[in-house]
Backbone as XML, in Angstrom:
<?xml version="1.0"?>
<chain id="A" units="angstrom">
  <residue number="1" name="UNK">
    <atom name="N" x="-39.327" y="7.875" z="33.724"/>
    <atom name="CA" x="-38.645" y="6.837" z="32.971"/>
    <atom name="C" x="-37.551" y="7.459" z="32.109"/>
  </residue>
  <residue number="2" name="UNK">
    <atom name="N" x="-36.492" y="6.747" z="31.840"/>
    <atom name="CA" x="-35.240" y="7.507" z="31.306"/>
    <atom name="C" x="-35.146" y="6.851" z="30.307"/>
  </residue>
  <residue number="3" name="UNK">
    <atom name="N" x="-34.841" y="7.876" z="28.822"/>
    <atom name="CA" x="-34.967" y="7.141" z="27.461"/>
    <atom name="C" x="-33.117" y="6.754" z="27.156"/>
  </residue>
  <residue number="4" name="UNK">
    <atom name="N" x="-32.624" y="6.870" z="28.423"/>
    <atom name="CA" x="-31.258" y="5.867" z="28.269"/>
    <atom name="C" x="-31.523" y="4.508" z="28.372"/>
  </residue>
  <residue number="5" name="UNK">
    <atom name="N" x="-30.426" y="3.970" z="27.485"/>
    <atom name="CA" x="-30.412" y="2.303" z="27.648"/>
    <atom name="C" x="-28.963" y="1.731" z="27.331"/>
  </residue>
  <residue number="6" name="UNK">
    <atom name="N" x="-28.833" y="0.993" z="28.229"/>
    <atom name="CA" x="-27.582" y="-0.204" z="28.181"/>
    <atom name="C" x="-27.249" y="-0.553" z="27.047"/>
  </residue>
  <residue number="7" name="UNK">
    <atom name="N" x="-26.309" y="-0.729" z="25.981"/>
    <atom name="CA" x="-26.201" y="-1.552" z="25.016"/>
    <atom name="C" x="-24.966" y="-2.203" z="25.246"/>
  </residue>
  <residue number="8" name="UNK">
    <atom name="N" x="-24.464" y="-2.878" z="24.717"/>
    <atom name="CA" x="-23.035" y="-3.581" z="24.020"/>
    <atom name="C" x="-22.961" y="-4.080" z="22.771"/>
  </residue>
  <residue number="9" name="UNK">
    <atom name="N" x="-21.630" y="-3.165" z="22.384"/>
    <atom name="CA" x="-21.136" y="-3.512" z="21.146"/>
    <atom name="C" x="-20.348" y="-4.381" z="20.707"/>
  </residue>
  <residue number="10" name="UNK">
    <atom name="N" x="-20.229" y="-5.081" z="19.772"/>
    <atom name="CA" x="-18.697" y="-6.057" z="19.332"/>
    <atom name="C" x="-17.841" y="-4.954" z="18.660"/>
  </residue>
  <residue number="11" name="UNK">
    <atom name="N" x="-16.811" y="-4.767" z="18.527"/>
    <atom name="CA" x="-16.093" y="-4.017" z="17.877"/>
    <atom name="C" x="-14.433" y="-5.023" z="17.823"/>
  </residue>
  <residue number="12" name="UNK">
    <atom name="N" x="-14.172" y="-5.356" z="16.513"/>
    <atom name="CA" x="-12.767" y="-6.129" z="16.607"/>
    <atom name="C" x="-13.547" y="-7.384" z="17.755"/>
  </residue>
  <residue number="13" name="UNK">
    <atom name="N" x="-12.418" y="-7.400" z="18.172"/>
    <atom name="CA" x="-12.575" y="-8.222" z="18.951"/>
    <atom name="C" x="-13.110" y="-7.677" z="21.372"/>
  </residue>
  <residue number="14" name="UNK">
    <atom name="N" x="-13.309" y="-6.747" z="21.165"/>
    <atom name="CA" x="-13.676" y="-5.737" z="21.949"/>
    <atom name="C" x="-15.390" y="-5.639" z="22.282"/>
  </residue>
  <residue number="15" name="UNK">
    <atom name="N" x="-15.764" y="-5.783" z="23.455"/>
    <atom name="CA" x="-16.884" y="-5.841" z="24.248"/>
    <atom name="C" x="-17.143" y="-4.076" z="24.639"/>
  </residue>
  <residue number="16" name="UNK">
    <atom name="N" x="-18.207" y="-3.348" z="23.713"/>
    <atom name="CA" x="-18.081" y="-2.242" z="24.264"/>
    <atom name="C" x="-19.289" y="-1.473" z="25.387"/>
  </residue>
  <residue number="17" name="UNK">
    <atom name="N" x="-19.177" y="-1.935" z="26.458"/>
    <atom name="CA" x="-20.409" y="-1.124" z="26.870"/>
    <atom name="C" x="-21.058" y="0.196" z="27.094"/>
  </residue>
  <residue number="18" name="UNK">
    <atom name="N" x="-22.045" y="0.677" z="26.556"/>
    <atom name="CA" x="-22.147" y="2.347" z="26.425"/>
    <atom name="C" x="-23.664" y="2.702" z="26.828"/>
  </residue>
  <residue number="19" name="UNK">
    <atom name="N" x="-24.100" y="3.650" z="27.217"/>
    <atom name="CA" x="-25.436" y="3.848" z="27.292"/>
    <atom name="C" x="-25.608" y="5.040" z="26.743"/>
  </residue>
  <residue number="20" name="UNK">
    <atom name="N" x="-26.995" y="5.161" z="25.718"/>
    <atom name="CA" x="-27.307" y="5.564" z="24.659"/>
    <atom name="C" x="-28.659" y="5.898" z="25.355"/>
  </residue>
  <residue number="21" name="UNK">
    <atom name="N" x="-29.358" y="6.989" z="23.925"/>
    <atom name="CA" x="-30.459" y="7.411" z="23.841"/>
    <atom name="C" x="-31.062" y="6.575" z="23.100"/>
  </residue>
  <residue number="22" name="UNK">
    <atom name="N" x="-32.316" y="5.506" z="23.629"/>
    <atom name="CA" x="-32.787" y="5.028" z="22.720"/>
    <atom name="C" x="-33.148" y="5.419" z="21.606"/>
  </residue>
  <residue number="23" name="UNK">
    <atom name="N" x="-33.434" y="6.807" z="21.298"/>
    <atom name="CA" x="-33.950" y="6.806" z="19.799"/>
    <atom name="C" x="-32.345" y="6.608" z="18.766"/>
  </residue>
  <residue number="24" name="UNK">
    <atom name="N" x="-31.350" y="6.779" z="19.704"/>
    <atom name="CA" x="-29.784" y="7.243" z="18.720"/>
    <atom name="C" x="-29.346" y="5.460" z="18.922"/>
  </residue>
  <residue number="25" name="UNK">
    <atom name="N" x="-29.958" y="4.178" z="19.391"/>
    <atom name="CA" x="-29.761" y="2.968" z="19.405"/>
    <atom name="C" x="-29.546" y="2.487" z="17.992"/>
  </residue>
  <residue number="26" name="UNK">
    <atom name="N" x="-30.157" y="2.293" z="17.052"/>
    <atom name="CA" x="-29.971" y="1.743" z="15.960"/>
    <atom name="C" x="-28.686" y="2.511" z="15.190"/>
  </residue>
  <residue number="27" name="UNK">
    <atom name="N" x="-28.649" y="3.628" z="15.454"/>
    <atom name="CA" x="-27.693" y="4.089" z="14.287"/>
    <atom name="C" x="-26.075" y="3.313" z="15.643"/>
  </residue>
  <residue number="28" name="UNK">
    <atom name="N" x="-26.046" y="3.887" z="16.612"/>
    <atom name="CA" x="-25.132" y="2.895" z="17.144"/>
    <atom name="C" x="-24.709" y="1.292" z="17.001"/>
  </residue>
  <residue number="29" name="UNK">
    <atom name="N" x="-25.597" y="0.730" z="16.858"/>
    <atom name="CA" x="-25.952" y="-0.669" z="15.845"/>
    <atom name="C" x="-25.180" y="-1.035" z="14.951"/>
  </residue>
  <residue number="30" name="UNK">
    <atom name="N" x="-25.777" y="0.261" z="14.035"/>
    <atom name="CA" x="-25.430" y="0.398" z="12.782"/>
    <atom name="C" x="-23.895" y="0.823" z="12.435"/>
  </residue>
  <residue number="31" name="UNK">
    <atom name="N" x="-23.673" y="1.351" z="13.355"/>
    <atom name="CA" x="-22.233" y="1.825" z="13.221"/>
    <atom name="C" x="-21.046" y="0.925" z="13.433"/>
  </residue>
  <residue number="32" name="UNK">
    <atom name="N" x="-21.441" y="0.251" z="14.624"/>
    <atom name="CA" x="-20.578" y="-1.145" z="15.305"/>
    <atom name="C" x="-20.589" y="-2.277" z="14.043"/>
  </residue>
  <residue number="33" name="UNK">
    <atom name="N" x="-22.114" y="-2.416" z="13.532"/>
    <atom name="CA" x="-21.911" y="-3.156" z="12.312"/>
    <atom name="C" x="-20.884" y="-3.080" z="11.136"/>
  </residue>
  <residue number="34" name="UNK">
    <atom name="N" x="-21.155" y="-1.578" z="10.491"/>
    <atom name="CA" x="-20.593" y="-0.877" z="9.867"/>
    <atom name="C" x="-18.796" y="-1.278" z="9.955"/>
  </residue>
  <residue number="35" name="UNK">
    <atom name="N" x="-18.415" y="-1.079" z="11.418"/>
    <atom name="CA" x="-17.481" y="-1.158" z="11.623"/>
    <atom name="C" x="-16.692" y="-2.928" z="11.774"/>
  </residue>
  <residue number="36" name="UNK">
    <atom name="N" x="-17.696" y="-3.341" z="12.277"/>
    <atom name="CA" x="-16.867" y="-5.054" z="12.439"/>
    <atom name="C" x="-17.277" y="-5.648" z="10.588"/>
  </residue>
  <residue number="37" name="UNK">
    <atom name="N" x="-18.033" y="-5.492" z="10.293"/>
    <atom name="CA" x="-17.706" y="-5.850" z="8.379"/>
    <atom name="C" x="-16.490" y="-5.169" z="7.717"/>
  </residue>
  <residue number="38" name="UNK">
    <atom name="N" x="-16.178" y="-4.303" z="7.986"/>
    <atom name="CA" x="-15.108" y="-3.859" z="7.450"/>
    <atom name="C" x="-14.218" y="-4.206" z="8.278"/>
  </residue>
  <residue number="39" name="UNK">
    <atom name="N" x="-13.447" y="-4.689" z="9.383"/>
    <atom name="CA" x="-12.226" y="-4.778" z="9.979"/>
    <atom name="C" x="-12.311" y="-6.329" z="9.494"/>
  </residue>
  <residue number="40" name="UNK">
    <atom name="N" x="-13.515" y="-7.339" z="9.363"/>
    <atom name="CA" x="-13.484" y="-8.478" z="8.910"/>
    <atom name="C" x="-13.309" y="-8.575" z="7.091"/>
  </residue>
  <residue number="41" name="UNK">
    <atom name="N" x="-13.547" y="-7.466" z="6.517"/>
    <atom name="CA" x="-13.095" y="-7.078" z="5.412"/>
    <atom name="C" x="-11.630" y="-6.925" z="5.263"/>
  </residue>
  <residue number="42" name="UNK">
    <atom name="N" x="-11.021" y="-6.180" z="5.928"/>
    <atom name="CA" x="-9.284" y="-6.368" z="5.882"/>
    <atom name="C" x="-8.665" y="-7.353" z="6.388"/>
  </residue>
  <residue number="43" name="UNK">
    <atom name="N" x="-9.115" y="-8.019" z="7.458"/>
    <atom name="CA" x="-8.322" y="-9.027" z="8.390"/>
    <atom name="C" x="-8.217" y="-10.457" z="7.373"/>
  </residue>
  <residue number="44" name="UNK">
    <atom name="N" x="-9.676" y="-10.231" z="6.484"/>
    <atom name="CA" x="-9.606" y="-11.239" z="4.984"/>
    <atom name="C" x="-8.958" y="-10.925" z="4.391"/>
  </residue>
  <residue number="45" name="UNK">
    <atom name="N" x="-8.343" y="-9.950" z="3.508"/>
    <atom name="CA" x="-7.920" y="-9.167" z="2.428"/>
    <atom name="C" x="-6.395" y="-9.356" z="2.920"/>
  </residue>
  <residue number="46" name="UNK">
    <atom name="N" x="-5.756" y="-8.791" z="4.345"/>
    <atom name="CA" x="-4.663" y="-8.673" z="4.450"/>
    <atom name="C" x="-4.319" y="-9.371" z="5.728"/>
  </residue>
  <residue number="47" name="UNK">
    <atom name="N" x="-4.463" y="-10.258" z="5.614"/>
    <atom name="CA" x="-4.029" y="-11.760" z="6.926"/>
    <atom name="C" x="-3.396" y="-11.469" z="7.680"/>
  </residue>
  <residue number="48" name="UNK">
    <atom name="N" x="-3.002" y="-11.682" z="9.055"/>
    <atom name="CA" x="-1.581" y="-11.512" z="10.085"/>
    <atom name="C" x="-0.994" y="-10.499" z="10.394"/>
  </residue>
  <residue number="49" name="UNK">
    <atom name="N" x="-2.144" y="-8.980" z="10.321"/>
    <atom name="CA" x="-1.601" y="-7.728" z="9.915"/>
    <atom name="C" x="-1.843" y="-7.466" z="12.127"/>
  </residue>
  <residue number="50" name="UNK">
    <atom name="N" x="-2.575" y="-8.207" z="12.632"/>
    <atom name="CA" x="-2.671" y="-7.645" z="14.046"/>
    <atom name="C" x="-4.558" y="-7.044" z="14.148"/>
  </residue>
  <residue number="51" name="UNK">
    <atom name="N" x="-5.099" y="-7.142" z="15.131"/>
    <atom name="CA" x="-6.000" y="-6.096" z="15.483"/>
    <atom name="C" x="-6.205" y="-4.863" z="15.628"/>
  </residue>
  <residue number="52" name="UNK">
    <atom name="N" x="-5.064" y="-4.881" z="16.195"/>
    <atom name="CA" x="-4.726" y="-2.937" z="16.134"/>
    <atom name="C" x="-4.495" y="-2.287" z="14.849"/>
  </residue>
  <residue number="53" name="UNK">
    <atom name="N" x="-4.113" y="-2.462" z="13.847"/>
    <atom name="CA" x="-3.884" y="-2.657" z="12.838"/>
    <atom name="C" x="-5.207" y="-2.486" z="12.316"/>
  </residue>
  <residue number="54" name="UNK">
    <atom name="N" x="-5.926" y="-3.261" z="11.904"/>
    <atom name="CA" x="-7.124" y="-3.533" z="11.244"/>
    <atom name="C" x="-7.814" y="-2.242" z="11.893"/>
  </residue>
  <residue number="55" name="UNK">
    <atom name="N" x="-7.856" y="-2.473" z="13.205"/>
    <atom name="CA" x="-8.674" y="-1.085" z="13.349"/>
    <atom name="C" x="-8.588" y="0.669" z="13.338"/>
  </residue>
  <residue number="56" name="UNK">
    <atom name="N" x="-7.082" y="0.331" z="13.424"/>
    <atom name="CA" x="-6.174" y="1.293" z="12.716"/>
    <atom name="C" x="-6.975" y="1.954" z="11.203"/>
  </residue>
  <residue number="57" name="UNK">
    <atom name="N" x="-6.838" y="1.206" z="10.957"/>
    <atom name="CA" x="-7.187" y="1.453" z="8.926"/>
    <atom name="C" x="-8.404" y="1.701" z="8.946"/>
  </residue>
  <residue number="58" name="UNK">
    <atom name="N" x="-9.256" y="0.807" z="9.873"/>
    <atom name="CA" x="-10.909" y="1.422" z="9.462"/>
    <atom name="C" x="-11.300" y="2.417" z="10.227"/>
  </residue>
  <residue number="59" name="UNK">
    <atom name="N" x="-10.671" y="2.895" z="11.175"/>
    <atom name="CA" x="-10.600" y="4.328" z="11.542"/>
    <atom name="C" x="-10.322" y="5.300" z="10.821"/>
  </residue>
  <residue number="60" name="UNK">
    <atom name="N" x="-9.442" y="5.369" z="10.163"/>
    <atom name="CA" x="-8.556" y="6.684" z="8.992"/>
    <atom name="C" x="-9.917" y="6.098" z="7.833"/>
  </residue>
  <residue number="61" name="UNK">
    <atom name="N" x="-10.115" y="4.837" z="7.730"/>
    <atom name="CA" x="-11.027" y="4.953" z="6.762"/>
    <atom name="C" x="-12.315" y="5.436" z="6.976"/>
  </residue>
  <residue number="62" name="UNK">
    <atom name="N" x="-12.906" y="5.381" z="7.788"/>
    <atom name="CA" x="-14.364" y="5.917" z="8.490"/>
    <atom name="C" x="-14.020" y="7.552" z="8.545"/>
  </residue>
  <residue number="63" name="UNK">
    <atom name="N" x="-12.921" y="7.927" z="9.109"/>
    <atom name="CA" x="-12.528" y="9.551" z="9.314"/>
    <atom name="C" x="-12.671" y="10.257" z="7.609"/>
  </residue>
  <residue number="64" name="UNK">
    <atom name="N" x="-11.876" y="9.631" z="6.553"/>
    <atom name="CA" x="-11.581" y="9.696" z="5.223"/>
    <atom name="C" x="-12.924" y="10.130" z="4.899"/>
  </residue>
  <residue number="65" name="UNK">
    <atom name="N" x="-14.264" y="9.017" z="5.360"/>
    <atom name="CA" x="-15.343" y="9.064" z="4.374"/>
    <atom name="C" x="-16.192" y="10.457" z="5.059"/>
  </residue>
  <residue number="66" name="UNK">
    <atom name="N" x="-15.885" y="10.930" z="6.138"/>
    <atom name="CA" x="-16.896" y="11.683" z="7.146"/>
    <atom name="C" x="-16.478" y="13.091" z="6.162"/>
  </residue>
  <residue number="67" name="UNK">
    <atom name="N" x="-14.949" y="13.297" z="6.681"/>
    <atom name="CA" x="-14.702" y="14.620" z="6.238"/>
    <atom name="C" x="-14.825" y="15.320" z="4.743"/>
  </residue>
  <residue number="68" name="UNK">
    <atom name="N" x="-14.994" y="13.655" z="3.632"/>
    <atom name="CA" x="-15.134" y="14.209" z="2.459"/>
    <atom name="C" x="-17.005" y="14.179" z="2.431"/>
  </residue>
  <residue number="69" name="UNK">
    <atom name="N" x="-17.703" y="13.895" z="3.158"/>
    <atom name="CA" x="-19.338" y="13.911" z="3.308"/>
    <atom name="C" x="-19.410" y="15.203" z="3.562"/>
  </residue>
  <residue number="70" name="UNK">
    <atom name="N" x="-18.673" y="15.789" z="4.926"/>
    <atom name="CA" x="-18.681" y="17.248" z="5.445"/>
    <atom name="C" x="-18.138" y="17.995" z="4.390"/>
  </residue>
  <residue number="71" name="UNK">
    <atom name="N" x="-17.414" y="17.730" z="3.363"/>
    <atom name="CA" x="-16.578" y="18.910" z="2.836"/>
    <atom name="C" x="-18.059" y="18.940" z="1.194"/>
  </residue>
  <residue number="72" name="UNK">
    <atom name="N" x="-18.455" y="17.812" z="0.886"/>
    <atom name="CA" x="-19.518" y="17.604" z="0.269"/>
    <atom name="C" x="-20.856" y="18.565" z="0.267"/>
  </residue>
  <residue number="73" name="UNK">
    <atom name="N" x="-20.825" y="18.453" z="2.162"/>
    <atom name="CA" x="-22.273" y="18.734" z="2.659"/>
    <atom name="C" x="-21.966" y="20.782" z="2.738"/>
  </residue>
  <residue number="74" name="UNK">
    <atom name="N" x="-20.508" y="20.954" z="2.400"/>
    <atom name="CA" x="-20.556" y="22.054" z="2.838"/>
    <atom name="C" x="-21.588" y="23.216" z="2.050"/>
  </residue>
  <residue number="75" name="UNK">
    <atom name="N" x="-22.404" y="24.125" z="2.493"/>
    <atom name="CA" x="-22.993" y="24.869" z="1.713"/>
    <atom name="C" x="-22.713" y="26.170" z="1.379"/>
  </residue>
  <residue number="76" name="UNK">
    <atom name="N" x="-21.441" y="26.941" z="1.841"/>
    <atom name="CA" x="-20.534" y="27.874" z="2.125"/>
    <atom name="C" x="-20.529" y="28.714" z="0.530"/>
  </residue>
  <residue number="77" name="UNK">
    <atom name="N" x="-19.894" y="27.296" z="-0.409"/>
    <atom name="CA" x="-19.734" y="27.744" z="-1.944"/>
    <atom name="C" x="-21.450" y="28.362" z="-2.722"/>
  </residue>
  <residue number="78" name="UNK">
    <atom name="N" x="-22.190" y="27.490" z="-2.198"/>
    <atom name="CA" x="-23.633" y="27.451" z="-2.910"/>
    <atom name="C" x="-24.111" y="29.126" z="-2.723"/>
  </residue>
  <residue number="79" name="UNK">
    <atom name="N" x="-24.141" y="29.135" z="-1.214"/>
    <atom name="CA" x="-24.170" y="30.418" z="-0.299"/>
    <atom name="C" x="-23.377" y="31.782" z="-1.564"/>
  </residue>
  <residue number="80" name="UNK">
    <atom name="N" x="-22.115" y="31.547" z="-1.543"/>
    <atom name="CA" x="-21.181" y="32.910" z="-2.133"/>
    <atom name="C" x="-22.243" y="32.531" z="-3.749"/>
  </residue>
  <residue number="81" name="UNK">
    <atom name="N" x="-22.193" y="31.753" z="-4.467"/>
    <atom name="CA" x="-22.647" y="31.508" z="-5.869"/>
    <atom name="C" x="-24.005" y="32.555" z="-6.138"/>
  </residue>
  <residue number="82" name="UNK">
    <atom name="N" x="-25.105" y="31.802" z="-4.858"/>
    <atom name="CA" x="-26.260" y="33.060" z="-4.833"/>
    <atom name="C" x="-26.105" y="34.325" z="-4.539"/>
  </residue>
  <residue number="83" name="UNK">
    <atom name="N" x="-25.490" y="34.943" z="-3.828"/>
    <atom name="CA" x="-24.816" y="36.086" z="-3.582"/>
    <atom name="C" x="-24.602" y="36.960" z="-5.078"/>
  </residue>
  <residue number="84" name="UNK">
    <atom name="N" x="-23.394" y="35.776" z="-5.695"/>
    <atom name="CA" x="-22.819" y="36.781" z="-6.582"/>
    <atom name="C" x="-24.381" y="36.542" z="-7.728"/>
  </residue>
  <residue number="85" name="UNK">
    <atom name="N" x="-25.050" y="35.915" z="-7.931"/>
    <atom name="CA" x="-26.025" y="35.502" z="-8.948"/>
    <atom name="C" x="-27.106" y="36.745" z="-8.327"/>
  </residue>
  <residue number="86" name="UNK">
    <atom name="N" x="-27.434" y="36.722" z="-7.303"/>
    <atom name="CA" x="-28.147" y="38.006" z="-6.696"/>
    <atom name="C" x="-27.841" y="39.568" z="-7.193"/>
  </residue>
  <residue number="87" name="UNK">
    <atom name="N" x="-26.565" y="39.723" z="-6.894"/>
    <atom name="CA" x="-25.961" y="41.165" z="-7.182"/>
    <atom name="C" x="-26.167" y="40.764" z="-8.643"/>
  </residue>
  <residue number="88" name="UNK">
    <atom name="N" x="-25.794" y="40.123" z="-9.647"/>
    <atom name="CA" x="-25.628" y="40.331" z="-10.976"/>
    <atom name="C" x="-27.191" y="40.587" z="-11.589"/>
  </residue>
  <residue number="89" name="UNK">
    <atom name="N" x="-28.635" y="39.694" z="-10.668"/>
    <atom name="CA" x="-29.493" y="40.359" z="-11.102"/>
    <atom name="C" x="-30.179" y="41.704" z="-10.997"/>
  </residue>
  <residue number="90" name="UNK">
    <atom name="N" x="-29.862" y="42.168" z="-9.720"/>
    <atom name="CA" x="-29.882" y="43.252" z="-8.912"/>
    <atom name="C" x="-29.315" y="44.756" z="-10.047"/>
  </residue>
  <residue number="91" name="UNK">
    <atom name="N" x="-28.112" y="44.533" z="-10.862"/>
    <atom name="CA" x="-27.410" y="45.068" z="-11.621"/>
    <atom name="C" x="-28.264" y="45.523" z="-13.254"/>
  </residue>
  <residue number="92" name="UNK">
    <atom name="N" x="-28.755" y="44.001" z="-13.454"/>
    <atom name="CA" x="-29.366" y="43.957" z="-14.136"/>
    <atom name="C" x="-30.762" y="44.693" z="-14.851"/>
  </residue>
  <residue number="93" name="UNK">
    <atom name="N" x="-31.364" y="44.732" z="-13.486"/>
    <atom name="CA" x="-32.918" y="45.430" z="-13.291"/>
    <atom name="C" x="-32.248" y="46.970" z="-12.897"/>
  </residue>
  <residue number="94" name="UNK">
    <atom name="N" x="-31.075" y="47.193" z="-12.269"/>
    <atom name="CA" x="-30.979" y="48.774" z="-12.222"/>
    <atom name="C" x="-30.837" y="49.468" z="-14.277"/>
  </residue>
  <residue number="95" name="UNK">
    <atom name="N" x="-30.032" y="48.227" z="-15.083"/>
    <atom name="CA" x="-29.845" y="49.069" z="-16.082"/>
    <atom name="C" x="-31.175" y="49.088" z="-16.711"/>
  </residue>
  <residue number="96" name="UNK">
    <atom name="N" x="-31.876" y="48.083" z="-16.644"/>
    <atom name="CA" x="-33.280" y="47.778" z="-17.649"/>
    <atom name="C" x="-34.416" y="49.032" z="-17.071"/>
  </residue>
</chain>
């Protein structure tokens, strides 16, 4: 038995068909949701702007929120901080 499955999405005005891992189904859901509240969020806000358009914006806006999550999630700084907090105790116990 194959834990793929059929779905379709609404997106804008767009029929999307995709097949997914059922366990990764809901967050796909969730995402299409995610995404048609907000293009129905601008298409309210800023009237007669087009579809392409609308989805235009909640693209750069969805991209906007990812890369500042990733730049958030980064652990790179935390990483060098213990490092230098390491050597300074390391320093420490050689003079004591």
């Amino acid at each position: 038995m194959s834990d793929k499955i059929q779905i379709r999405l609404n997106v804008g005005r767009n029929v999307i068909p995709l097949t997914v891992s059922m366990e990764k189904e809901h967050v796909y859901r969730e995402a299409a949701h995610a995404i048609q509240d907000k293009f129905n969020r601008y298409r309210t806000k800023y009237p007669e702007q087009g579809e392409e358009r609308y989805l235009s914006i909640v693209l750069l806006d969805f991209a906007v929120r990812a890369l500042l999550a990733e730049q958030e999630a980064d652990s790179e700084p935390f990483n060098r901080a213990i490092v230098a907090l390491n050597n300074e105790l390391a320093q420490l116990q050689n003079e004591g």
